[in-house]
N, C-alpha and C positions, 0 to 999 in steps of 0.2 A: 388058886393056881399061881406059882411063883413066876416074874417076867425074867424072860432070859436076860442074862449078862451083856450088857452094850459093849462089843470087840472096841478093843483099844485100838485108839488111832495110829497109826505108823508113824515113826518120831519123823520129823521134817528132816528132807537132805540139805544137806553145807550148801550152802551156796558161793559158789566161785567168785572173788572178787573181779568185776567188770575188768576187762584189758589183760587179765593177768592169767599167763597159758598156766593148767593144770601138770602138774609134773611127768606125768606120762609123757604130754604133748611138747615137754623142753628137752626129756631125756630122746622122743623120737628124732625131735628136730636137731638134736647135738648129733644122733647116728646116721643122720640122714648129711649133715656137715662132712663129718670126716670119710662116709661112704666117696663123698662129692669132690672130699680133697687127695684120696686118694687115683679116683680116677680121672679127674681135671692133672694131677702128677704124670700117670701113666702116658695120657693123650694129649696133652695141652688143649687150650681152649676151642679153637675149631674143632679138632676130629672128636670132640665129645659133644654127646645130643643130653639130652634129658632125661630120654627114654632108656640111654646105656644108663646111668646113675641110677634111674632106677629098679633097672633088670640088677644090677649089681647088688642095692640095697632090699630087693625082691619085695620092692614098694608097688602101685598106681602109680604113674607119671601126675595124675593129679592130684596126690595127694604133696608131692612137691611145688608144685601150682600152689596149691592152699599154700604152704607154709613159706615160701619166695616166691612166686611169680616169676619170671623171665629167668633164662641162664643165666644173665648177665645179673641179675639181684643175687642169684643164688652163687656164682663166681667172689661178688665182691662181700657174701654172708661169708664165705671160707674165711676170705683174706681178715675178716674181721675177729673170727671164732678166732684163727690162728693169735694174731695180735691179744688177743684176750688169754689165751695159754702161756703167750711167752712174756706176760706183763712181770708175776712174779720174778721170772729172771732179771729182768732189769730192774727193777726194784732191788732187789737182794745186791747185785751188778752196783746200782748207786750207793748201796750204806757200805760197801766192801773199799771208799776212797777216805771216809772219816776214822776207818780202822787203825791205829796209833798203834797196835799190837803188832802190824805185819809190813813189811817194807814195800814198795814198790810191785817188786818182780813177785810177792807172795799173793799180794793183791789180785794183780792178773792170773796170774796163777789160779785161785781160787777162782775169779769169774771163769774162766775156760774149764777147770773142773765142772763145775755146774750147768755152764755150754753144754758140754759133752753129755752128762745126765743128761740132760732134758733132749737132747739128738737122738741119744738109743732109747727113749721113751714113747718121741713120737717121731721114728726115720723118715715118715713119707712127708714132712713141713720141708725137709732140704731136698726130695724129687721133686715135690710143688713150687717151693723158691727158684729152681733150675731149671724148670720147665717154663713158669708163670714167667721167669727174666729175658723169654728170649721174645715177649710180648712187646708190642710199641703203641705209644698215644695214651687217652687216660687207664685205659690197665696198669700200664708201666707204673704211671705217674704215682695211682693207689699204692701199686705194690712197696718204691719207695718210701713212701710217706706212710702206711702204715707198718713195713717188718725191716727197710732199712735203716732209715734215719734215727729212726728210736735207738738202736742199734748200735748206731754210732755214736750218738750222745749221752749215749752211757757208757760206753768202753773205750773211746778214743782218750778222756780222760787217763784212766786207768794207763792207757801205753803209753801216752805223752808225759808221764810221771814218773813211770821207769825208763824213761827216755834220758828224762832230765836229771835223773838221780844216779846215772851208770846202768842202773844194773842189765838196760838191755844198750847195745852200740846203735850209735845215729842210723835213722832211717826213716821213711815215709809212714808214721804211725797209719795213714789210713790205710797204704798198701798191705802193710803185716797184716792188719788184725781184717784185712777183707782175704788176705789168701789164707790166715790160720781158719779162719771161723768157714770159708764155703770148702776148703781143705777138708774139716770136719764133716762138716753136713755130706757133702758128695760120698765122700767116703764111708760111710756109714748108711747113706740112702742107696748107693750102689755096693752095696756090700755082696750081692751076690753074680758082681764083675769080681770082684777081690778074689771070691772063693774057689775060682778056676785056678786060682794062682798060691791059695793059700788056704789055711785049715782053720785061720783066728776066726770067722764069723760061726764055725761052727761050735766056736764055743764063748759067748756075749762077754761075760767074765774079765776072760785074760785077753778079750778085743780090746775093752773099753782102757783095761791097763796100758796096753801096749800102744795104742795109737795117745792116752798121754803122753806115757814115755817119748813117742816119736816129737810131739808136739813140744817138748820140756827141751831136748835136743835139737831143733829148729830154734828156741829160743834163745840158747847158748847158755 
């Protein structure tokens, strides 16, 4: 009598490197960020609970627990995700001063082109910048240190360059480039205050052209 066949063992599953979240759980945790930056935008920090971010993200409020703990983790996890979004621009922002190809005014130029990109990519970072600023004590204090000052330590450069070279007239480089850059952002995160008044947001396209254009004509 022939002995049956010994069933093959089940290949062993991966095993996850200790500390380090499974991709599901990075891609959840990034949806569960911007769920949070959107709605910490809409409400600022008070009038938003936990449990609204998660009716919004149509999560458990514990599973936000799991992955931050407190509002306030979970507040200063946005502020971080953002900084983390907007590093490339300032990087790209820094190598656009050693450019020998382009003058001054082309320079700036180009960082505010890319500004802009990255505003109609993700509008609700400039409703959360404007909301988040009207915060005081260490809120505040993060919110500078992590999406202002970087901010300026890359582009104030750039305007103090074309300051000094003519191509833009004397002026408070840090004034300009804080009314052109929250100019932008506002503009663009309230765009459906705009569209009472006008027809550009209903079409992204010749918005993004046209509030250039505006922005190229402020600069003279």
């Amino acid at each position: 009598m022939s002995q049956a066949p010994t069933p093959a063992k089940p290949a062993p599953r991966a095993r996850r490197s200790r500390g380090r979240p499974c991709s599901d759980a990075a891609q959840g945790a990034d949806a569960l960020l911007r769920t949070a930056r959107g709605t910490f935008a809409k409400r600022g920090y008070d009038a938003t609970s936990v449990r609204d971010i998660a009716r919004q993200a149509g999560v458990d409020p514990a599973l936000i627990a799991h992955h931050f703990g407190s509002k306030e983790a979970l507040w200063l996890a946005v502020v971080e995700h953002i900084a983390g979004q907007i590093d490339s621009l300032l990087v790209l922002a820094k190598s656009l001063r050693s450019r020998a190809d382009l003058s001054p005014r082309q320079r700036v130029i180009e960082a505010l082109v890319h500004f802009i990109d990255k505003v109609f990519e993700d509008p609700d970072i400039g409703m959360f910048f404007s909301t988040a600023a009207t915060e005081e004590g260490e809120r505040l204090n993060v919110l500078v240190d992590r999406m202002v000052r970087p901010f300026h330590e890359v582009f104030m450069p750039l305007m103090d360059d074309a300051i000094a070279s003519g191509d833009f007239k004397p002026c408070d480089s840090a004034l300009m480039f804080s009314m052109l850059t929250q100019g932008i952002s506002k503009t663009v995160a309230y765009a459906h205050v705009l569209r009472a008044v006008s027809p550009l947001p209903q079409d992204p396209v010749r918005f993004k052209q046209e509030l250039l254009r505006v922005v190229l004509n402020l600069l003279g």
